[in-house]
DOMAR-184151 format. One line per 10 residues: number of its first residue (from 0); their letters; for each residue x, y, z of C-alpha. Coordinates in Angstrom, 3 decimals. Example, Ala and Ser with C-alpha at 12.3 -4.5 7.8 and 13.67 -1.06 7.14 Angstrom:
2
0 = AS = 12.300,-4.500,7.800 | 13.670,-1.060,7.140
//
This chain:
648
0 = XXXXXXXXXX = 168.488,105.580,228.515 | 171.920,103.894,228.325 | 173.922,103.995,224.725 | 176.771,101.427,225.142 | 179.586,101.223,222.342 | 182.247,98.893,221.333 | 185.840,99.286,219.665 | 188.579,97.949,218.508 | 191.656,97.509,215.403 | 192.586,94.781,214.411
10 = XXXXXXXXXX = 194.630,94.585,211.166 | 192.501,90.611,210.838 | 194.480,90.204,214.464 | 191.101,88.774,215.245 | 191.261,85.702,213.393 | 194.843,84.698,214.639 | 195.976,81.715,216.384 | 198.974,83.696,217.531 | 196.245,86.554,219.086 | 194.367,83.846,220.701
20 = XXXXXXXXXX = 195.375,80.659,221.161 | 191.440,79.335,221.927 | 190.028,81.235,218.993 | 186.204,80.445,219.471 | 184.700,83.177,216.999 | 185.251,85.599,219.684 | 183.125,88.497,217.634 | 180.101,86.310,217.512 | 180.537,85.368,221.153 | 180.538,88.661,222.369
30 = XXXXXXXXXX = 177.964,89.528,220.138 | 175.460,87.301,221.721 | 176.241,87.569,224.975 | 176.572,91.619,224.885 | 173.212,91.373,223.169 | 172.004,89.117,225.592 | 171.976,92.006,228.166 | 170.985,95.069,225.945 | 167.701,95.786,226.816 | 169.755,98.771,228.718
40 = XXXXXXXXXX = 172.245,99.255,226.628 | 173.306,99.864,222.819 | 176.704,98.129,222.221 | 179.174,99.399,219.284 | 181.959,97.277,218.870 | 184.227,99.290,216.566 | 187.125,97.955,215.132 | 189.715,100.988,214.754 | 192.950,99.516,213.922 | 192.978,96.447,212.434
50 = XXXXXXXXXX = 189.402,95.007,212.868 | 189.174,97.829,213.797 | 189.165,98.873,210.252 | 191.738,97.955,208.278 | 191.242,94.518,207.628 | 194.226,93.508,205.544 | 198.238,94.082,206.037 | 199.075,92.372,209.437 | 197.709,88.609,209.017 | 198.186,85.781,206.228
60 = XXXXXXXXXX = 194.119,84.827,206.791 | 193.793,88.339,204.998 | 197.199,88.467,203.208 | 197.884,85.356,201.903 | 194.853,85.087,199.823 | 194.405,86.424,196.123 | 192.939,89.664,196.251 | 193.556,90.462,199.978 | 190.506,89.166,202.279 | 188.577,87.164,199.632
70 = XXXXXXXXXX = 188.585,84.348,202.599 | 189.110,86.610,205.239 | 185.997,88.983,204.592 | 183.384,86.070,204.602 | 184.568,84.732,208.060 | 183.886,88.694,208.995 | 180.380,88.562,207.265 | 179.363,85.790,210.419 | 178.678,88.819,212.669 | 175.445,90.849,212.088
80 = XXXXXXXXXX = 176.748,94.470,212.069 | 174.024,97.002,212.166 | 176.030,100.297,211.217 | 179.974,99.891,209.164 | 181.916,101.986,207.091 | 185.023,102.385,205.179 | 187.536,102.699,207.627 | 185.959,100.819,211.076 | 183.241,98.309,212.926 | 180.803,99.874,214.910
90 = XXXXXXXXXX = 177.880,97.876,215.855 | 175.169,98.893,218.345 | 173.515,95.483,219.567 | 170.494,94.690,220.931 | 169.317,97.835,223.244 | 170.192,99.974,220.643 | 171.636,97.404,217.933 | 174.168,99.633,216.149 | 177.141,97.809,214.463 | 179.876,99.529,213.278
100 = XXXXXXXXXX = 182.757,97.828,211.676 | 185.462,100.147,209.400 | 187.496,98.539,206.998 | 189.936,100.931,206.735 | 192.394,102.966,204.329 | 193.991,99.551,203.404 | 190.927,98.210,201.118 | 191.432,100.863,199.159 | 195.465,100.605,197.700 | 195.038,98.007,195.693
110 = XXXXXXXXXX = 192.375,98.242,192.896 | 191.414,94.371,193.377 | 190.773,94.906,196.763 | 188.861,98.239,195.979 | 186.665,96.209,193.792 | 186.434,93.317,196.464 | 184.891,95.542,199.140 | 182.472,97.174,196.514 | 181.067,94.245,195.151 | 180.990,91.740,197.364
120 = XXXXXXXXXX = 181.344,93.432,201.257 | 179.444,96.275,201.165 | 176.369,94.474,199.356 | 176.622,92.319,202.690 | 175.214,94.815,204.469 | 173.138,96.866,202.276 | 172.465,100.397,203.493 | 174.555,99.582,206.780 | 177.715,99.970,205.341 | 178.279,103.585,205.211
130 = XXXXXXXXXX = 180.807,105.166,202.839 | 180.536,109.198,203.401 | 183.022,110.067,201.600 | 184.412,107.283,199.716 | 183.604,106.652,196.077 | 184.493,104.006,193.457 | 184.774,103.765,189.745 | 181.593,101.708,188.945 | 183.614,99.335,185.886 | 179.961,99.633,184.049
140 = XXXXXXXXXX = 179.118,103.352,183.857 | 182.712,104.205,184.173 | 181.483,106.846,187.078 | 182.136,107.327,190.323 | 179.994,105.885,192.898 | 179.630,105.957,196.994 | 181.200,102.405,197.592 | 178.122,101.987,200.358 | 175.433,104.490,201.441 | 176.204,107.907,202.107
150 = XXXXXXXXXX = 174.610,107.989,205.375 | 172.331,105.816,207.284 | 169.106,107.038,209.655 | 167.228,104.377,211.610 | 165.681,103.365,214.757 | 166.585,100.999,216.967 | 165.019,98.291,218.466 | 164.262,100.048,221.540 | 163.209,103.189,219.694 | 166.421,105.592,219.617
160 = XXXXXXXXXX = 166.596,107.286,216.136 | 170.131,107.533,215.093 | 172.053,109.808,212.017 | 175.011,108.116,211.003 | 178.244,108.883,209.374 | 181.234,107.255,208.360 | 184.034,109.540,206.736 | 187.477,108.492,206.219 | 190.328,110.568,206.974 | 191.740,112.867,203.868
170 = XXXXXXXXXX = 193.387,109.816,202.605 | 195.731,109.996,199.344 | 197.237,106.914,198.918 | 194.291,105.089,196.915 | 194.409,103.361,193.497 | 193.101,105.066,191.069 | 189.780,103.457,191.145 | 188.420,104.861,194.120 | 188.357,108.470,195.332 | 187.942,109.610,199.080
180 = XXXXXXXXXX = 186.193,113.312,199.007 | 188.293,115.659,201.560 | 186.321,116.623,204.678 | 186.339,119.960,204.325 | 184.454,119.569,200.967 | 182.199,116.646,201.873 | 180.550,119.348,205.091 | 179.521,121.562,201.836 | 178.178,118.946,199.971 | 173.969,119.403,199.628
190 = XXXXXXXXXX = 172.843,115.406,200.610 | 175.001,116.072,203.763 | 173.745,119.066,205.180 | 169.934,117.873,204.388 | 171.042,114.752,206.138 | 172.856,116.927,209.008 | 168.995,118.812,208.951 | 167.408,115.302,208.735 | 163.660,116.290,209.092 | 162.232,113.508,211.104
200 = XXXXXXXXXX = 163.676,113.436,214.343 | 167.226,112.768,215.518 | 168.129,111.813,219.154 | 171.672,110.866,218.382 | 174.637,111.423,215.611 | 177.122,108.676,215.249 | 180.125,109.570,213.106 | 182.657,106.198,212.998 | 185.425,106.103,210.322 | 189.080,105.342,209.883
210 = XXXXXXXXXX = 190.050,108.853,211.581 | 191.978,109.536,214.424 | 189.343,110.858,217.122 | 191.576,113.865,218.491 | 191.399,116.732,216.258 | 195.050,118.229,217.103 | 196.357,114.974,215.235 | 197.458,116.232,212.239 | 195.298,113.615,210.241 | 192.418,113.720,211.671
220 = XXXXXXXXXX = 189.033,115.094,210.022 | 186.597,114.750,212.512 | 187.125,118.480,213.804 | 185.730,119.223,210.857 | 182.244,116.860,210.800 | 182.072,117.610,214.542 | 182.126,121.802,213.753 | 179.153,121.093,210.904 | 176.958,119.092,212.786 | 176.872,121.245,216.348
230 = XXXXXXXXXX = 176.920,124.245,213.969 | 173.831,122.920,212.446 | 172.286,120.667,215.386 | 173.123,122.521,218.736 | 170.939,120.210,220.945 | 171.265,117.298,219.770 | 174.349,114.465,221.218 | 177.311,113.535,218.827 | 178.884,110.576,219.844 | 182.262,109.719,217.330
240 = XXXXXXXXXX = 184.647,106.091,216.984 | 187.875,106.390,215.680 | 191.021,104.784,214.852 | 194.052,104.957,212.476 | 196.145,106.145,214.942 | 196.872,102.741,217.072 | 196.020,104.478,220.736 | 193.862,104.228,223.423 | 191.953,107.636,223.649 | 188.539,108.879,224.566
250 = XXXXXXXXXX = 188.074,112.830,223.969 | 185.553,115.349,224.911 | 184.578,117.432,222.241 | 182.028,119.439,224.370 | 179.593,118.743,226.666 | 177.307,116.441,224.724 | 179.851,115.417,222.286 | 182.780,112.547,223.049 | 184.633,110.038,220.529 | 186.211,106.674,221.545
260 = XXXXXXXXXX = 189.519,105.249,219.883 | 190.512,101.819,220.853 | 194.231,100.925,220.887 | 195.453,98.967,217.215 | 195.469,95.280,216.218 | 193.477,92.352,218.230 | 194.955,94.389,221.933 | 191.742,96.173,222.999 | 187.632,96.294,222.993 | 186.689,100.006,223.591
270 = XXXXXXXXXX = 183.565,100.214,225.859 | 181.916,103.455,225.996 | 178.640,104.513,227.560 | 176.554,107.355,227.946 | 173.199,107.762,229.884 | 170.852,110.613,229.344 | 169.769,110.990,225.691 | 166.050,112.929,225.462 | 164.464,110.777,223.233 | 160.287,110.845,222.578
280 = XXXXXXXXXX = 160.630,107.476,221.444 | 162.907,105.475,223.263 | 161.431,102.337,224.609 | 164.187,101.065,227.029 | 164.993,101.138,231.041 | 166.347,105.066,231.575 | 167.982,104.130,234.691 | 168.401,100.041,235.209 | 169.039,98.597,238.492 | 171.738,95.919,239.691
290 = XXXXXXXXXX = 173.714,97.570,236.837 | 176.887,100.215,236.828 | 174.959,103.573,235.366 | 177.649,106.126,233.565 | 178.195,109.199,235.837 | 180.752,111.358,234.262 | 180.065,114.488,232.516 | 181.745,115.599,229.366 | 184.573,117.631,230.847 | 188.442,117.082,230.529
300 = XXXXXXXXXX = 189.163,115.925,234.034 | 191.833,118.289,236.148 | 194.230,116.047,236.494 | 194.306,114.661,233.277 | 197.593,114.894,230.976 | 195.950,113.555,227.265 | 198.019,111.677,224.921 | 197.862,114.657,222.843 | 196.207,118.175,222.860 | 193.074,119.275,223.643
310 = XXXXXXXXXX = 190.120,118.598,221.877 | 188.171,120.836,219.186 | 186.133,122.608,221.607 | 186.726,124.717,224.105 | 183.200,124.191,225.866 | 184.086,121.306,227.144 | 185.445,122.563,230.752 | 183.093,125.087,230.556 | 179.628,125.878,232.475 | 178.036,123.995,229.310
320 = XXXXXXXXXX = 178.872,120.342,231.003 | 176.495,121.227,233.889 | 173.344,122.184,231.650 | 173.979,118.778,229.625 | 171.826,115.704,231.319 | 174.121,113.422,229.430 | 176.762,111.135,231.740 | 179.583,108.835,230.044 | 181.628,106.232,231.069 | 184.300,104.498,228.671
330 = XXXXXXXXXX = 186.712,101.719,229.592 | 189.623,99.336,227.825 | 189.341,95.686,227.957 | 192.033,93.730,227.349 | 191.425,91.675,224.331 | 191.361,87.824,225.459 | 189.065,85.198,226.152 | 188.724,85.649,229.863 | 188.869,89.186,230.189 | 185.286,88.123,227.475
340 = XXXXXXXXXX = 184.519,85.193,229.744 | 184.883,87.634,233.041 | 182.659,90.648,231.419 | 179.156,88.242,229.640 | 176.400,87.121,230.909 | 176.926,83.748,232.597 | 180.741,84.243,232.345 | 183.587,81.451,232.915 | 180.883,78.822,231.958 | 180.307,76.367,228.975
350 = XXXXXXXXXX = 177.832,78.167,228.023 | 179.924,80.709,226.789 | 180.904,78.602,223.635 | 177.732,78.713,221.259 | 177.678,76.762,218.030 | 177.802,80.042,216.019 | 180.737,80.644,217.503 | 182.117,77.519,216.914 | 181.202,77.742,213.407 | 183.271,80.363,212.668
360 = XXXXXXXXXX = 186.108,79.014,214.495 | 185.602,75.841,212.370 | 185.992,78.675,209.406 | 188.775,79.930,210.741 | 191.059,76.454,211.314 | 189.886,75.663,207.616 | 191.207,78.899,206.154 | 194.146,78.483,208.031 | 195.311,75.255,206.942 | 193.970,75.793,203.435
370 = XXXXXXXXXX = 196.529,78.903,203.368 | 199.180,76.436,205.293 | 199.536,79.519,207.732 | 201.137,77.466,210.493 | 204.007,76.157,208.271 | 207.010,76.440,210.215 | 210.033,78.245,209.281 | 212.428,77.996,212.181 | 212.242,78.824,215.950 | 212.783,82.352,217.086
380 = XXXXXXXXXX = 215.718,82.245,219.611 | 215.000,85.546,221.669 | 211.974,88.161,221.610 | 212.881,91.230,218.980 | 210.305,94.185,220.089 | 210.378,97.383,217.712 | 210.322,100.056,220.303 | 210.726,98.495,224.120 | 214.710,98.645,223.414 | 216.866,101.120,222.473
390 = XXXXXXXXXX = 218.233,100.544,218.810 | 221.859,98.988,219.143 | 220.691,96.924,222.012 | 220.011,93.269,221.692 | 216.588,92.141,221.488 | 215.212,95.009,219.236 | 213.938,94.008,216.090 | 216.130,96.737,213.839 | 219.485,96.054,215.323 | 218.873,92.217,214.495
400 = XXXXXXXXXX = 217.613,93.312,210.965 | 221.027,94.447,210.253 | 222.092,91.074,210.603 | 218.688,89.457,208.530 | 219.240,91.755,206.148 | 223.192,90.829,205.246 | 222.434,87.215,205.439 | 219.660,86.759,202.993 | 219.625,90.372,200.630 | 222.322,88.467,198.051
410 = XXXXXXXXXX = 222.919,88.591,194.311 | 224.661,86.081,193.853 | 226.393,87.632,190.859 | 227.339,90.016,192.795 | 228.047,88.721,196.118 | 231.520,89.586,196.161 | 230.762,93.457,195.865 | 230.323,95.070,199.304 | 227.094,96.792,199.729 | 224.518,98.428,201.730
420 = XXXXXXXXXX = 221.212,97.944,202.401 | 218.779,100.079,203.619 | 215.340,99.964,204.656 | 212.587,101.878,206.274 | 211.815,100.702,209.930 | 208.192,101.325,208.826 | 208.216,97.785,206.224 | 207.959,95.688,210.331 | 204.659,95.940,211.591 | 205.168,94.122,214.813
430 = XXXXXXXXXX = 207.053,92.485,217.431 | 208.810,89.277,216.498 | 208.099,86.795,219.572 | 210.439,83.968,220.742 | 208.719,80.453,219.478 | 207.741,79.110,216.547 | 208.004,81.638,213.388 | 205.774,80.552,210.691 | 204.131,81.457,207.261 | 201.382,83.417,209.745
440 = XXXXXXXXXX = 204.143,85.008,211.348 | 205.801,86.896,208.228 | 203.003,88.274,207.396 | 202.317,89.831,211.033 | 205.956,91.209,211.466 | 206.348,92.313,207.637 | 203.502,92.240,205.910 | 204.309,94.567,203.158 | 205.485,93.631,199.657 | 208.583,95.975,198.760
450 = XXXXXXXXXX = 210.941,95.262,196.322 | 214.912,95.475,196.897 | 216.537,97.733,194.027 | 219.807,98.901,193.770 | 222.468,101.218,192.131 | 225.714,99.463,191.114 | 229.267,100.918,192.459 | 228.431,104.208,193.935 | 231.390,105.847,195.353 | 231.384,104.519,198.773
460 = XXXXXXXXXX = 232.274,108.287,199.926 | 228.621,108.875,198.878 | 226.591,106.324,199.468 | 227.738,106.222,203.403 | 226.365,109.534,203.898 | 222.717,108.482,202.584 | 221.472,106.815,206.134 | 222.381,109.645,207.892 | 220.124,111.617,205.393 | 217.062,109.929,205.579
470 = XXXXXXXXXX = 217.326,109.608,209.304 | 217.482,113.432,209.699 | 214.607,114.032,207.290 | 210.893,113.264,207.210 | 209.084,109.582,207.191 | 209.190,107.841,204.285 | 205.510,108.078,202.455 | 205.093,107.014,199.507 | 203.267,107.860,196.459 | 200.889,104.281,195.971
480 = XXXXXXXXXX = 200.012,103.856,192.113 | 197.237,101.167,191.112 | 199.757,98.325,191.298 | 201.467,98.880,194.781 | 199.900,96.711,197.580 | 202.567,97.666,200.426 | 203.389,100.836,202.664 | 205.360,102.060,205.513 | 203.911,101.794,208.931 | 205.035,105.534,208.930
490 = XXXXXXXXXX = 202.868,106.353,206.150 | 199.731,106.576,208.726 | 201.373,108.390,211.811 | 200.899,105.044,213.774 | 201.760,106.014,217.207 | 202.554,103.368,220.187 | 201.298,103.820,223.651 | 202.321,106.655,225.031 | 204.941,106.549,227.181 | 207.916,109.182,227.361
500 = XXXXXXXXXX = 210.161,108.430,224.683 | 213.801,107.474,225.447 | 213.349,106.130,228.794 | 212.321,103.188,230.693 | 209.030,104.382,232.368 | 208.673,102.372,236.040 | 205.340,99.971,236.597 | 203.172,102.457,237.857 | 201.534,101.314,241.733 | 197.939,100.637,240.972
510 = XXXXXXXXXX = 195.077,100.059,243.564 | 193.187,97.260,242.900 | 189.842,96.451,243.894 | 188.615,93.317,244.770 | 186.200,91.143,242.950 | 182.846,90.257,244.626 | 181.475,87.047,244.464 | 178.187,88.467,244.550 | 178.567,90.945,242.234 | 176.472,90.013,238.294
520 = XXXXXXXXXX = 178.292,90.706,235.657 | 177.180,93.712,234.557 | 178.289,95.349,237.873 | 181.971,93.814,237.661 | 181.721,95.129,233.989 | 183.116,98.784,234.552 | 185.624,97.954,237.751 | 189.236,97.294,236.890 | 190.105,93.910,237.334 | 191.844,92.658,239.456
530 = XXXXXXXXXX = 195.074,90.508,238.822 | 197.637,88.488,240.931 | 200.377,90.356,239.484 | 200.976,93.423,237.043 | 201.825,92.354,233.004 | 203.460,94.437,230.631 | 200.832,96.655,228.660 | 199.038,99.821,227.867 | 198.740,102.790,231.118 | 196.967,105.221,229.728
540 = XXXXXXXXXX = 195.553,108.806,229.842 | 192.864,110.411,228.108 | 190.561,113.314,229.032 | 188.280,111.252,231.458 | 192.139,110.669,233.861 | 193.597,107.640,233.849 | 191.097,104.958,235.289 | 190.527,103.541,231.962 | 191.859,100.394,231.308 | 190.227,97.546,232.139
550 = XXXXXXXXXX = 193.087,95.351,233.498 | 195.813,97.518,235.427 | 199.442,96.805,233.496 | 203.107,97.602,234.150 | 204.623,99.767,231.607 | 206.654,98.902,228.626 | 209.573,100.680,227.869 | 209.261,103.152,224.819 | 212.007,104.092,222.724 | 211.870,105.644,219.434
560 = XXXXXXXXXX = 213.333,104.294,216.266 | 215.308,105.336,213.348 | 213.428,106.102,209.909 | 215.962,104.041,208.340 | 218.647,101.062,209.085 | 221.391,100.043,206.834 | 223.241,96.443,207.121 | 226.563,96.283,205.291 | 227.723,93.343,203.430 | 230.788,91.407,201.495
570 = XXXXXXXXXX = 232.824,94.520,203.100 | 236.574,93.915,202.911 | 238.232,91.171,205.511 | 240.695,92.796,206.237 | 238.388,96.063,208.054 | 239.203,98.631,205.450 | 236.822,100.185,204.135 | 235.498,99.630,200.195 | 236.322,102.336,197.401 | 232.534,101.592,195.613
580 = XXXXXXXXXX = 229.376,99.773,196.988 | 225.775,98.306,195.414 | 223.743,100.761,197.083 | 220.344,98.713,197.534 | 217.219,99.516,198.932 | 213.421,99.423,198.831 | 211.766,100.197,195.363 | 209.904,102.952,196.564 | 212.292,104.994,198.480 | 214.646,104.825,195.470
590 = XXXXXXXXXX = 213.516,107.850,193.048 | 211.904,110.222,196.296 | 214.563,109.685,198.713 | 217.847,107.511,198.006 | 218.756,109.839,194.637 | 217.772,113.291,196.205 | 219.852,112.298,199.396 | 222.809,110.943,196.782 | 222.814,113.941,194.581 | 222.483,116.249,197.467
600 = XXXXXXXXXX = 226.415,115.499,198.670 | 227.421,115.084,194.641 | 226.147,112.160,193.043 | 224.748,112.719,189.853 | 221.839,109.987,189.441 | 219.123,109.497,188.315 | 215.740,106.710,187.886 | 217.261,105.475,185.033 | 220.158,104.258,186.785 | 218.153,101.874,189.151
610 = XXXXXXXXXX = 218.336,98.118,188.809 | 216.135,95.136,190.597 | 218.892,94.002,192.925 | 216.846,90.433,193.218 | 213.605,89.149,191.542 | 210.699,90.889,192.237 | 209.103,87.661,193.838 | 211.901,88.814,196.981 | 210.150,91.283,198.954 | 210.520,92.196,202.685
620 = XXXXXXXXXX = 207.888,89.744,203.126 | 210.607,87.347,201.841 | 214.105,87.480,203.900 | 212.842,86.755,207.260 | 211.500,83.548,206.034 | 214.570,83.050,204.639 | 216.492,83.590,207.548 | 214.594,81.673,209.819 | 214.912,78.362,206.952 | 218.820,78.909,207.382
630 = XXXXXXXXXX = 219.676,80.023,211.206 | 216.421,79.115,213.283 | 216.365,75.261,212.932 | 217.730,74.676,216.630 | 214.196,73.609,218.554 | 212.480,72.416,215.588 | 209.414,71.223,215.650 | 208.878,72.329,219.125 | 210.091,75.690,219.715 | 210.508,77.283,223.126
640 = XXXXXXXX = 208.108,80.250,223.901 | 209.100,83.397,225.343 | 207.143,85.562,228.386 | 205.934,87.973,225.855 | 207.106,91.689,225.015 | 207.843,93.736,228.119 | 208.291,90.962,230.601 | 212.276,90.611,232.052
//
């Protein structure tokens, strides 16, 4: 039999305009159509990043509404997920119908939101939506209870009998309402070893969840659930979706084990498939014809350079791989309507619109304007890009923060007195495009909610040494109480696609193979397609090589960033430099970081000498708006649009 799976994050990237210009409910669409050829297959489209999982922080559809995703969540609910969790999407359609869909570490900061997700999403899907390890303060008993079900077994529709898991990384950053259990105590828990020792029969274990899929990341969990299971269930295939971690990656645990992790945002759908499952039961085609059958065994390829460590196991090169019947295959598609239109069943036709998915587009352009998410602030001159230029260098997003920053971070009663301001490079969550910069757009590029504080005339012998501090020490993370609703990028060990650091990596030569015009669609489905010219995006490596994505790219430059900027302001005329400065910066680096760093080269400060700087209606979701009202108006109404990030 063929098990096929899906993946993806998308931080509610999937519902924006800016993602895709034609928005035509493109999880419906590829819902039918996917389903429309899975008598062979079992398809698990798993959001990991921001559909992926985390469904708020990176979109106004989800941000701009009060709580986070009440409008948002229901244009999710369209698509008939057969398996989710805290954390990611998974769902397997029609030869297997498994849906999996996580919704991530961010549904649980805010206690609105907590409450959101266990009242109204979950009950959505009943005993689909699987919570492992993630509990919630029931408001009526006052006790804790699993947000969804603890663990789900079932039978598809073509008779494969499937254990599933969702666990959520050993995060700490939740309001108080809600409570994730730590892995290493959920695999001693009694209902999860019974349900690891299911007694009816198991021909597969799915374990999806908000959780980075290679065990050597310091985050990840999975290690852990992987060790219990094989410990307990030796025989028997684990197959694991992950995210959190923004990359592309597919790992090989051992040789009947693999997990899948599928880039960040609305960038990439993770196919995976595997072939070979013993299964009593299992009603569908073992090995279809006219179809690409997975032929790789579970074993890190020889030439492959991960873009980490190794996996958990060491098995997985070993004689083991040739005992196991089980073959994979795993690929990353571009996410775009015609890499969707180039991959369904009766592609690049008009059939490819259904009214369901036009339905939810219809959903979509009313939540949109009802939010007034295309209200235009100003037109973006140039492309800012957080990590494709060096810092200093024009067109990267912190150097021109330094000027943002200065402009629009005033007190006006206290404009006069110089000061610096510093923020973490972990409030901007994306690139800021040329073209038209609207309500939408602040909420993609800085979609967090931090405060700007301050402490009047500090010596300015002191407070220029504090950047230089925080830049040599650790990421910012903070310590999230019930009311905070905002955190640094950092705060998650986001990683970008990995390319060596501090140097322009050249487009890599790429051998393309042609397209046949006789070829179905399920055939052209696992070749790389093939393109008139190379585009800036993802090259990547995991421990199948390097023939994974879907569409070859060119390589964007990576360069890594400071923790910290600082833009001074009001500083003399005359190029001197000021005795005392308003030291200002985000409300919750103040207490942890600014006054250790202070005191640590002789200040003598403490909490009690903080101020609010501005109202605290003036966030960092605030001053780019504001900058783009004062200094962007050239173009308006119709902007100029860039190339995109990556393209000279």
């Amino acid at each position: 039999m063929t098990a096929t799976g899906l993946a993806t994050t998308l931080h509610m990237f999937a519902t924006s305009v800016a993602c895709n210009p034609r928005p035509k409910g493109p999880l419906p669409l590829l819902e039918h159509h996917w389903r429309g050829v899975s008598l062979i297959s079992c398809i698990l489209p798993i959001p990991t990043a921001g559909l992926q999982g985390d469904l708020h922080d990176g979109n106004g559809l989800s941000d701009a509404s009060t709580p986070n995703g009440v409008i948002s969540n229901a244009i999710f609910e369209n698509v008939d997920y057969d398996l989710l969790t805290i954390g990611k999407l998974l769902w397997c359609v029609p030869l297997e119908s498994i849906i999996e869909r996580h919704v991530g570490n961010h549904e649980l900061y805010v206690t609105d939101i907590a409450y959101e997700t266990f009242n109204q999403f979950s009950k959505v899907y009943g005993d689909r939506y699987v919570t492992s390890n993630v509990q919630i303060m029931n408001p009526a008993t006052k006790k804790f209870e699993y947000i969804g079900s603890k663990y789900r077994y079932f039978t598809t529709d073509h008779g494969l009998r499937i254990m599933a898991f969702g666990v959520l990384f050993d995060f700490t950053g939740n309001s108080n309402v809600s409570k994730v259990v730590k892995a290493r105590d959920l695999v001693k828990e009694d209902w999860f070893l019974e349900a690891v020792n299911y007694p009816g029969p198991v021909d597969l274990f799915i374990v999806v969840g908000h959780n980075p899929v290679r065990t050597t990341v310091s985050t990840s969990t999975l290690g852990i659930i992987y060790k219990t299971i094989r410990g307990q269930r030796p025989g028997i295939p684990i197959q694991t979706f992950g995210g959190h971690t923004h990359i592309r990656d597919f790992v090989v645990y051992d040789a009947m084990s693999t997990g899948l992790e599928s880039g960040r945002y609305c960038e990439t759908l993770g196919w995976a498939s595997m072939s070979g499952i013993n299964s009593s039961t299992f009603k569908g085609n073992q090995k279809p014809r006219g179809v690409p059958n997975p032929t790789q065994k579970a074993f890190k390829v020889s030439n492959a350079t991960s873009t980490t460590n190794s996996s958990v196991s060491s098995s997985a090169n070993s004689n083991s791989s040739s005992m196991s019947h089980l073959v994979y295959s795993r690929r990353y598609l571009d996410w775009n309507r015609l890499t969707f239109e180039y991959h369904a069943v009766g592609s690049q036709v008009s059939t490819f619109d259904l009214h369901s998915g036009e339905r939810v587009t219809t959903e979509i352009t009313k939540a949109r304007k009802q939010l007034n998410l295309t209200a235009l602030y100003g037109c973006a001159p140039e492309t800012y890009c957080q990590s494709c230029k060096p810092f200093g260098a024009d067109g990267n997003i912190f150097s021109f923060l330094e000027t943002a920053l200065a402009a629009t971070v005033v007190n006006e009663s206290r404009a006069d007195i110089p000061r610096l301001i510093i923020i973490n490079t972990g409030t901007i969550r994306f690139d800021l495009v040329k073209g038209p910069f609207t309500f939408d757009d602040s909420f993609i590029v800085s979609p967090f909610k931090d405060a700007f504080q301050f402490i009047p005339n500090v010596p300015y012998s002191l407070a220029s040494q504090v950047l230089g501090i925080l830049n040599a020490g650790p990421f910012q993370k903070r310590s999230i109480d019930t009311e905070s609703q905002d955190l640094s990028t950092r705060d998650f060990s986001f990683s970008t696609p990995l390319i060596p650091s501090d140097a322009c990596t050249a487009p890599e030569n790429i051998a393309l193979r042609p397209r046949s015009s006789s070829s179905s669609p399920l055939t052209r489905s696992l070749r790389t397609r093939q393109t008139p010219a190379l585009f800036p995006g993802y090259i990547t490596t995991d421990d199948f090589g390097t023939d994974g994505d879907d569409t070859p790219h060119s390589a964007i430059p990576f360069y890594r960033q400071p923790n910290d900027i600082q833009a001074n302001a009001s500083f003399p005329a005359s190029g001197g430099l000021p005795d005392a400065v308003d030291l200002v910066f985000l409300d919750f680096i103040g207490e942890d970081y600014v006054i250790p760093a202070l005191n640590s080269v002789g200040g003598d400060y403490s909490i009690r000498d903080v101020e609010d700087y501005l109202p605290e209606e003036f966030t960092t979701n605030s001053y780019l708006p504001e900058y783009a009202r004062r200094f962007w108006q050239k173009g308006v109404p119709n902007c100029p649009v860039g190339t995109g990030v990556g393209v000279n």
